[in-house]
C-alpha positions in Angstrom: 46.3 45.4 18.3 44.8 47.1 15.4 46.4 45.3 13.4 45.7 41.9 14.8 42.4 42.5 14.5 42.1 44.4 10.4 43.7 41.0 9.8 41.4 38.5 11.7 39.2 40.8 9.9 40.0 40.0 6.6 40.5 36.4 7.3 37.0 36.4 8.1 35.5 38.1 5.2 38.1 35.8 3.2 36.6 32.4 5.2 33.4 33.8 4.2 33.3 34.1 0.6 35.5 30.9 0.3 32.8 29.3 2.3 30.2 30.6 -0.3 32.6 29.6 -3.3 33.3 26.2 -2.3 29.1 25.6 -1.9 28.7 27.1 -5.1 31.2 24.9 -6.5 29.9 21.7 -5.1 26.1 22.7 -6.1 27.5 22.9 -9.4 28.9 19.7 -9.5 26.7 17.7 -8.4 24.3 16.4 -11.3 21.3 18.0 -10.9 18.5 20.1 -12.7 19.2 23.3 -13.6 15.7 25.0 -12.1 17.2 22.9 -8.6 20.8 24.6 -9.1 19.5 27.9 -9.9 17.0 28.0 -6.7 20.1 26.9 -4.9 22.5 29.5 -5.5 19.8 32.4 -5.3 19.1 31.6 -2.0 22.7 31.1 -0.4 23.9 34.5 -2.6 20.4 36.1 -0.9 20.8 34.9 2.2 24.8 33.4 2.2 24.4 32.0 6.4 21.1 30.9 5.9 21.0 29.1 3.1 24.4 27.4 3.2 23.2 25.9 6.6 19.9 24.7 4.6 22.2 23.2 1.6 23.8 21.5 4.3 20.9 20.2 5.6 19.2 19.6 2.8 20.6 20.0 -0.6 22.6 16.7 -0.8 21.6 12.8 -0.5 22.8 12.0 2.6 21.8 8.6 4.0 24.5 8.7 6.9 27.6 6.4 6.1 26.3 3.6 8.4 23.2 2.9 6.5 24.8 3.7 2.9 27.5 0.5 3.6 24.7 -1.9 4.4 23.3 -0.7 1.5 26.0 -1.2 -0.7 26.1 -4.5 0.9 23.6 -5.9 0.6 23.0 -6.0 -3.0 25.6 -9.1 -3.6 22.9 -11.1 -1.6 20.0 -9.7 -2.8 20.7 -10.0 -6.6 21.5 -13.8 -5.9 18.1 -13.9 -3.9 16.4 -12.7 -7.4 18.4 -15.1 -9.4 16.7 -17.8 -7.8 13.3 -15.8 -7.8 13.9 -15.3 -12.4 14.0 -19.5 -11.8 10.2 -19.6 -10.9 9.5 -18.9 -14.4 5.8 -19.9 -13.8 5.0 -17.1 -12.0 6.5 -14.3 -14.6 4.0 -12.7 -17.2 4.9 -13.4 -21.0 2.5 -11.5 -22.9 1.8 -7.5 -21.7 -0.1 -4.8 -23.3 1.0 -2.5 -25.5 0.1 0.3 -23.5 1.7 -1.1 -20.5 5.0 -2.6 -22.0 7.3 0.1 -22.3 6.8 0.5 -18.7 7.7 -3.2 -17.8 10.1 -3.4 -20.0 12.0 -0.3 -18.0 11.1 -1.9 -14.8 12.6 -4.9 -15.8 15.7 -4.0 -17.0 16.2 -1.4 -14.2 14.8 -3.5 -11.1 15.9 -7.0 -12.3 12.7 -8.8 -11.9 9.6 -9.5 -14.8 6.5 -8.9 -14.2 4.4 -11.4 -11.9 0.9 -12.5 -12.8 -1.2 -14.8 -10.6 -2.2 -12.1 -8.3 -5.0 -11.3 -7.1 -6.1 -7.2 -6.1 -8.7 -5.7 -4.4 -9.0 -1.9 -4.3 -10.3 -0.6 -1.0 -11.5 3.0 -0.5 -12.8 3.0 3.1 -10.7 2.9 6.0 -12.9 0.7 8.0 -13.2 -1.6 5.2 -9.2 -1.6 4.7 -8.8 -1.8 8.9 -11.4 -4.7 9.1 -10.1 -6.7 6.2 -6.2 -6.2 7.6 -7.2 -7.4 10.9 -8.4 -10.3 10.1 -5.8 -11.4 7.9 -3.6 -10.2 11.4 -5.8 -12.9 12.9 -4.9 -15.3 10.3 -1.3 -15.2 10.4 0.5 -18.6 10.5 4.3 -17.2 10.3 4.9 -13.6 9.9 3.5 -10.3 9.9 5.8 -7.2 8.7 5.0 -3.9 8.5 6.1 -0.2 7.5 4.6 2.9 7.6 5.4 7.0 7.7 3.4 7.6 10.2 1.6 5.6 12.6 -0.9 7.6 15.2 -2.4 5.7 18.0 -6.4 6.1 19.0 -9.6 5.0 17.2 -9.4 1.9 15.2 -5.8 1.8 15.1 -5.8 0.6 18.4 -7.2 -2.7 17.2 -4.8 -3.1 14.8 -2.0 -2.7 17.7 -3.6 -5.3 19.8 -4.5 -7.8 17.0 -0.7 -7.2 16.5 0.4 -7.8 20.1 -2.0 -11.0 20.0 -0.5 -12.6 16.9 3.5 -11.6 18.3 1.7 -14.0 21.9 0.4 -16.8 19.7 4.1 -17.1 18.2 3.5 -14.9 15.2 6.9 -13.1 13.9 6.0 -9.3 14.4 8.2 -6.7 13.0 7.5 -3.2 12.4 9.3 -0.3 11.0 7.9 2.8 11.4 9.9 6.6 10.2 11.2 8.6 13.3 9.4 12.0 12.2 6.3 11.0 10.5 5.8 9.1 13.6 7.3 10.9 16.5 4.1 11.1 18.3 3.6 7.9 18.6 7.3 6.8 20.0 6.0 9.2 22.9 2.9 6.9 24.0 2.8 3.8 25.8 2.5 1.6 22.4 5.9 0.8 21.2 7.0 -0.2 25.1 3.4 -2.7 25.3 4.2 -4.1 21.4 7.7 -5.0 22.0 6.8 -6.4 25.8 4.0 -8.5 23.6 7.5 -9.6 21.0 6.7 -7.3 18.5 10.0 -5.7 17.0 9.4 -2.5 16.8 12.2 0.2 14.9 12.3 3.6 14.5 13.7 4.3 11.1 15.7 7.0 10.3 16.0 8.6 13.7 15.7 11.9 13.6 18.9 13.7 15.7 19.9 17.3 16.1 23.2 16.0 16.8 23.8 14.5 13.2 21.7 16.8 11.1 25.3 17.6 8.9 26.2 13.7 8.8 22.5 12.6 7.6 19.6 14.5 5.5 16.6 15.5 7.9 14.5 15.6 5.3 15.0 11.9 3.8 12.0 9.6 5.1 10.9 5.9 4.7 7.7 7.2 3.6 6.0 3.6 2.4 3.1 1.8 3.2 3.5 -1.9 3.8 2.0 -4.7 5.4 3.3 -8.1 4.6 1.6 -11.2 6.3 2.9 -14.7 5.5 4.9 -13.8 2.5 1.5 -14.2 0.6 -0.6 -11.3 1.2 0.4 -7.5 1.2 -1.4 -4.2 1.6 0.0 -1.0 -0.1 -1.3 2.5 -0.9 -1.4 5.9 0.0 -3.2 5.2 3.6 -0.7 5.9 6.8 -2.1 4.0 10.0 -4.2 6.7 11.5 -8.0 7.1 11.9 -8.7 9.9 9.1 -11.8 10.8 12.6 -8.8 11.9 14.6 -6.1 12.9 12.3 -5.2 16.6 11.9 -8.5 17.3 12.5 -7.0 21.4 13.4 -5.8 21.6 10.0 -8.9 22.9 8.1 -8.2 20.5 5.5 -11.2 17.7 6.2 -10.7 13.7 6.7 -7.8 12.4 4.9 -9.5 10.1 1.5 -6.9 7.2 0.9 -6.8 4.3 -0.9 -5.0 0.5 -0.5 -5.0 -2.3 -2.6 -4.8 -6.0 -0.6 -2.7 -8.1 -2.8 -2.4 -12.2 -2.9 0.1 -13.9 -4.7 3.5 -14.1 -5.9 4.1 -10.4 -6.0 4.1 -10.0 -2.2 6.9 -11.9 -2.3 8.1 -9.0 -4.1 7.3 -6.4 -1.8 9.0 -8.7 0.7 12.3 -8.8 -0.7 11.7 -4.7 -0.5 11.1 -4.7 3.0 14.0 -6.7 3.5 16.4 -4.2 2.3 14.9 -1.5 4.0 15.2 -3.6 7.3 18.8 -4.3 6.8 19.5 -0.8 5.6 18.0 0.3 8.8 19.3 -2.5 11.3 22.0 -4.4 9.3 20.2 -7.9 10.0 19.5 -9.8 6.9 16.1 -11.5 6.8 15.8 -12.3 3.7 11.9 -13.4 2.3 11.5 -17.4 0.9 11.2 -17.7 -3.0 7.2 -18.9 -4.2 7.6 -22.2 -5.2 4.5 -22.6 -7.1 3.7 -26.1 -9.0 0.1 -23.8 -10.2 -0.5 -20.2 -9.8 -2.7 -19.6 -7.0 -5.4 -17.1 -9.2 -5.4 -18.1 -13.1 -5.0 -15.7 -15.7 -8.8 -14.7 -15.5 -8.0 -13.7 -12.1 -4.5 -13.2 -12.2 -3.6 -9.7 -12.2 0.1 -9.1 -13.8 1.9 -7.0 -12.0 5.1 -5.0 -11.5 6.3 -3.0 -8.3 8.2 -0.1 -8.4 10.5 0.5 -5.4 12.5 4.1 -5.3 15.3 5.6 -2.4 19.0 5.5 -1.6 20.3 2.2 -2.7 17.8 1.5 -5.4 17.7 2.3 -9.3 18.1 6.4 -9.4 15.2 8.2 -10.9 13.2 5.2 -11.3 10.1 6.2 -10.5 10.4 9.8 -12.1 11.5 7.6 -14.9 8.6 5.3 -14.6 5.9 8.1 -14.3 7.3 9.9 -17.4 6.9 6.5 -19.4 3.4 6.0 -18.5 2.2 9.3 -19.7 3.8 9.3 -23.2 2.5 6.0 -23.3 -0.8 7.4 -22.8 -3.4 7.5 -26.4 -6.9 8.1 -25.0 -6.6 9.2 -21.3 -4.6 9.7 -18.5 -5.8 10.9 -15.1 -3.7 11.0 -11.8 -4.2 11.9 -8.4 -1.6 13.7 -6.1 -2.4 15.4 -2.7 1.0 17.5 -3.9 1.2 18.4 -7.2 4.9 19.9 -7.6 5.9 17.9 -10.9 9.3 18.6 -12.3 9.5 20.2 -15.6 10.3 17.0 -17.2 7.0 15.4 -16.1 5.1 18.6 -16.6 6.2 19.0 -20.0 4.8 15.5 -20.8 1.9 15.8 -19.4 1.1 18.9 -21.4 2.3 17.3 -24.6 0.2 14.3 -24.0 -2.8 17.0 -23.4 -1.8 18.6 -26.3 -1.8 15.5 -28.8 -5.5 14.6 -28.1 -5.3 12.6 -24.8 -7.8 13.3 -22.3 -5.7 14.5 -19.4 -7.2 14.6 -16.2 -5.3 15.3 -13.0 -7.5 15.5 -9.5 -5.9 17.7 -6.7 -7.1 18.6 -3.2 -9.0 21.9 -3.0 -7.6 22.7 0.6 -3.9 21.8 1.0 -2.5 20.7 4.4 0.8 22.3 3.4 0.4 26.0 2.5 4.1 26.2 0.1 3.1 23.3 -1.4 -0.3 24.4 -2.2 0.7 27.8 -3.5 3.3 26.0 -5.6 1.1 24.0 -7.2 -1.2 26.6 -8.0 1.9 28.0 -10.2 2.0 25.2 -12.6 -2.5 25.4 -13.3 -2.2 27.7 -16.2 0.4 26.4 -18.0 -1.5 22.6 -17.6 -5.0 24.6 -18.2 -3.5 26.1 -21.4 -2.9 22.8 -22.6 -5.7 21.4 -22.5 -5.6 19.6 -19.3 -8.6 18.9 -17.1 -8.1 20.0 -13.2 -10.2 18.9 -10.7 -10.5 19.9 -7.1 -11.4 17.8 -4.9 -13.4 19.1 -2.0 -15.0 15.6 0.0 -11.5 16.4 2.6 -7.5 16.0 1.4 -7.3 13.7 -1.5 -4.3 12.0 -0.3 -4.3 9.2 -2.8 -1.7 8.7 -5.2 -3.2 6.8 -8.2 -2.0 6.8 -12.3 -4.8 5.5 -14.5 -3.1 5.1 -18.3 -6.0 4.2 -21.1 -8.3 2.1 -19.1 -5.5 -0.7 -18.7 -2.2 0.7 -16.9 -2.8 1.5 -13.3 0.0 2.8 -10.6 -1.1 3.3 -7.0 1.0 3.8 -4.2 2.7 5.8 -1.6 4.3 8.4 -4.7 2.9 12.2 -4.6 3.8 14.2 -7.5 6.9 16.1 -6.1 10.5 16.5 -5.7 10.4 14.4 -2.6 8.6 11.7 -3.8 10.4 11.7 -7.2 14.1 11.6 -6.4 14.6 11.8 -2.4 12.2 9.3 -0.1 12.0 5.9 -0.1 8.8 4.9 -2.0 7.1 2.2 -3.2 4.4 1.9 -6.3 2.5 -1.1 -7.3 1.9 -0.8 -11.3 -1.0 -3.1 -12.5 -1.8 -4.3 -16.5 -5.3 -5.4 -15.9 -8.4 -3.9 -18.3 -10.9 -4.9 -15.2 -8.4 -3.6 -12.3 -8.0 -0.4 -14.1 -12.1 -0.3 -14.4 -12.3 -0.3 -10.6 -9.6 2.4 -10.4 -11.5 4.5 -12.9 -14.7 4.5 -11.3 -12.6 5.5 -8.2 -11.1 8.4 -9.4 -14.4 9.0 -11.3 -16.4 9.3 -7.9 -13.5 11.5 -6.9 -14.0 14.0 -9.9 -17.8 13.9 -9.0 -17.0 15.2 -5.8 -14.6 17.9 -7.6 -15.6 21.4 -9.1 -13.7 21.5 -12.7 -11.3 25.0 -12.7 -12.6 26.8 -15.3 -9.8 28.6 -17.3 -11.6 32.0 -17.8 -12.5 32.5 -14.2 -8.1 31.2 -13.4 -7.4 34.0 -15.3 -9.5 36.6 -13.7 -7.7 35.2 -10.3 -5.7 38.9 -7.8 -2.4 40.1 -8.7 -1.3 39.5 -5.1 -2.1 35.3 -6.1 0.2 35.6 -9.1 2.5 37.1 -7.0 2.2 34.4 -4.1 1.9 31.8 -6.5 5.4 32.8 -8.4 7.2 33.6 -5.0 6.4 29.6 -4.1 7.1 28.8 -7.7 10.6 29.8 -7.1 11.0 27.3 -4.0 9.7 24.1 -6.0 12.7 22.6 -6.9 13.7 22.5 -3.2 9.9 21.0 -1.9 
């Protein structure tokens, strides 16, 4: 007997450390930054049950084997669907600025699509404005209305959206919406998705979160854009989820969420359709593919005509594009460069550049929320300010609520907005979507956005950031440590 169990003893010990060597082995394996690696192996040999269950869980891309073969398979069809889209040659851009072209030209080769001019943008900072202006267009709808969003919360004037919704699906209007399991768990639980898809509305719950598969699929990989798509001609994207900012986390301590959308017309919706489409068939496997434009004239001329690229990121599209895409724009930067990220956790790639870009003379601006809803990310954060500070770059906290809006603003003339923050997540795990914008007048409405944004900021002041505690530095290098894994 005692020697039954010395040697289910020592098989134990033995399943134990080849448990922690096999992890070890595949973290090393995988291609991956060495700060990620390194924060990986500290914690399983710190905490070996713990934090092999959480490398499980999280430290691989795992879109669950279902969803990864329609992925796969749908790219035969939707390449051909761009073929025929490169033969609209009307609606492609020939002439970009230098300040945006690198940028195109990496979108183009990586994405497979030109940029599209003819479009017109409008920039909307207030969420009544944005909720008017998109139910109206609801009301408008001829043919289809599609939809995604991370998280939809019913109550206040998001109710009206959901019954303009239910009233276009009655008229004969093609409903669909796909809305992320976790970011909108709360509202699966009300009455809403039963009444919508009574009204005809399709309604999905993407990426359904289950205990039962949390080793088969990552937990912690969410279709986190914004979307609305109505008639293949006019789409809404941004940073705004569909909640009213009067009723949203109003416990957190953080004040009313400040967002902004743009409402796009023209060809590039078109664009963001063919995006939805993927993300629908990754999520359903039914393919529902958008119709090419067919445009004899552009619908806005160039005076008008915004050109404009979009920027689509997750599993089954271009890795590292957008971390790719962000690094381009700020080397591309000569004058200024100011950005805007609710959670600032850049990897040392992208904060190397934009301390070298602060460094050779640009004026470097980045505008961050004073209050955080997320306490690790914003003690993390706070980790990288005197490195940026030491460069010369300008940070601005924001304190008019959580600055929630992802903007890029390159020179006056290259603008990104969209649903990107300036984190791991955002950079290499969700799905995400980015509208980038050549257009000297577009990027003047951007600017004095962000400019009423800094006005409503206090400027850190590197003297007084040195003075800060010990026990901050402390706090503040502790969360460091965890950033590659936020």
């Amino acid at each position: 007997m005692t020697t039954f169990y010395a040697v289910m003893s020592w098989l134990l010990v033995f399943g134990y450390w080849l448990l922690i060597a096999g992890v070890t082995l595949r973290i090393l394996m995988k291609r991956r930054t060495v700060p990620s690696a390194m924060a990986w192996l500290l914690v399983i040999y710190i905490l070996p049950l713990v934090g092999i269950i959480a490398y499980l869980l999280f430290g691989e891309l795992h879109l669950g084997k279902r969803r990864a073969e329609r992925a796969q398979e749908m790219w035969p069809s939707t390449v051909s669907w761009l073929g025929e889209l490169r033969s609209c040659t009307k609606i492609f851009a020939t002439q970009i600025s230098p300040v945006s072209e690198p940028l195109f030209q990496l979108c183009e080769h990586r994405h497979g699509v030109p940029a599209v001019r003819g479009n017109q943008l409008q920039l909307m900072t207030s969420f009544d404005d944005t909720i008017k202006s998109l139910i109206r267009d609801i009301e408008l709808a001829e043919n289809s209305i599609e939809m995604v969003f991370y998280i939809w919360q019913a109550g206040g004037q998001v109710d009206n959206v959901s019954e303009a919704l239910m009233a276009a699906a009655r008229r004969g209007v093609r409903c669909r919406i796909m809305l992320d399991s976790a970011g909108s768990m709360h509202f699966f639980r009300t009455p809403y998705p039963g009444l919508m898809r009574k009204a005809g509305i399709e309604v999905v719950e993407a990426l359904k979160v289950n205990v039962l598969r949390v080793f088969l699929r990552r937990m912690d990989l969410r279709q986190h854009r914004k979307i609305v798509l109505i008639d293949n001609d006019i789409a809404y994207t941004g940073s705004m989820n569909m909640v009213d900012p009067r009723f949203f986390k109003q416990g957190s301590g953080v004040g009313q969420w400040i967002d902004l959308m743009a409402r796009i017309q023209g060809p590039v919706a078109t664009i963001l359709g063919i995006i939805y489409a993927c993300d629908w068939e990754v999520e359903t496997g039914k393919r529902l593919l958008p119709e090419p434009p067919n445009y004899t004239m552009l619908p806005f001329e160039d005076e008008a005509g915004h050109t404009v690229q979009v920027i689509a990121s997750g599993p089954g599209f271009p890795e590292e594009i957008i971390h790719q895409a962000l690094l381009t724009s700020v080397y591309s930067a000569r004058k200024q460069l100011i950005m805007t990220t609710p959670y600032f956790v850049p990897s040392d790639d992208l904060l190397h550049a934009i301390c070298t870009a602060a460094l050779r003379g640009v004026d470097v601006n980045i505008i961050v929320p004073k209050k955080n809803d997320s306490i690790m990310v914003g003690w993390a954060s706070r980790s990288f300010f005197s490195e940026l500070l030491e460069a010369g770059v300008k940070i601005h906290q924001f304190e008019g609520g959580l600055l929630h809006t992802k903007s890029v603003l390159v020179d006056g003339q290259l603008s990104l907005v969209g649903t990107v923050n300036l984190d791991i997540r955002s950079l290499w795990l969700n799905f995400e979507v980015t509208v980038v914008v050549d257009d000297e007048a577009f990027g003047q409405d951007l600017g004095c956005v962000q400019d009423d944004y800094i006005a409503r900021s206090t400027i850190l002041d590197p003297a007084e950031w040195a003075k800060r505690p010990m026990w901050q530095r402390v706090i503040e290098r502790l969360f460091y440590f965890f950033s590659p894994l936020l």
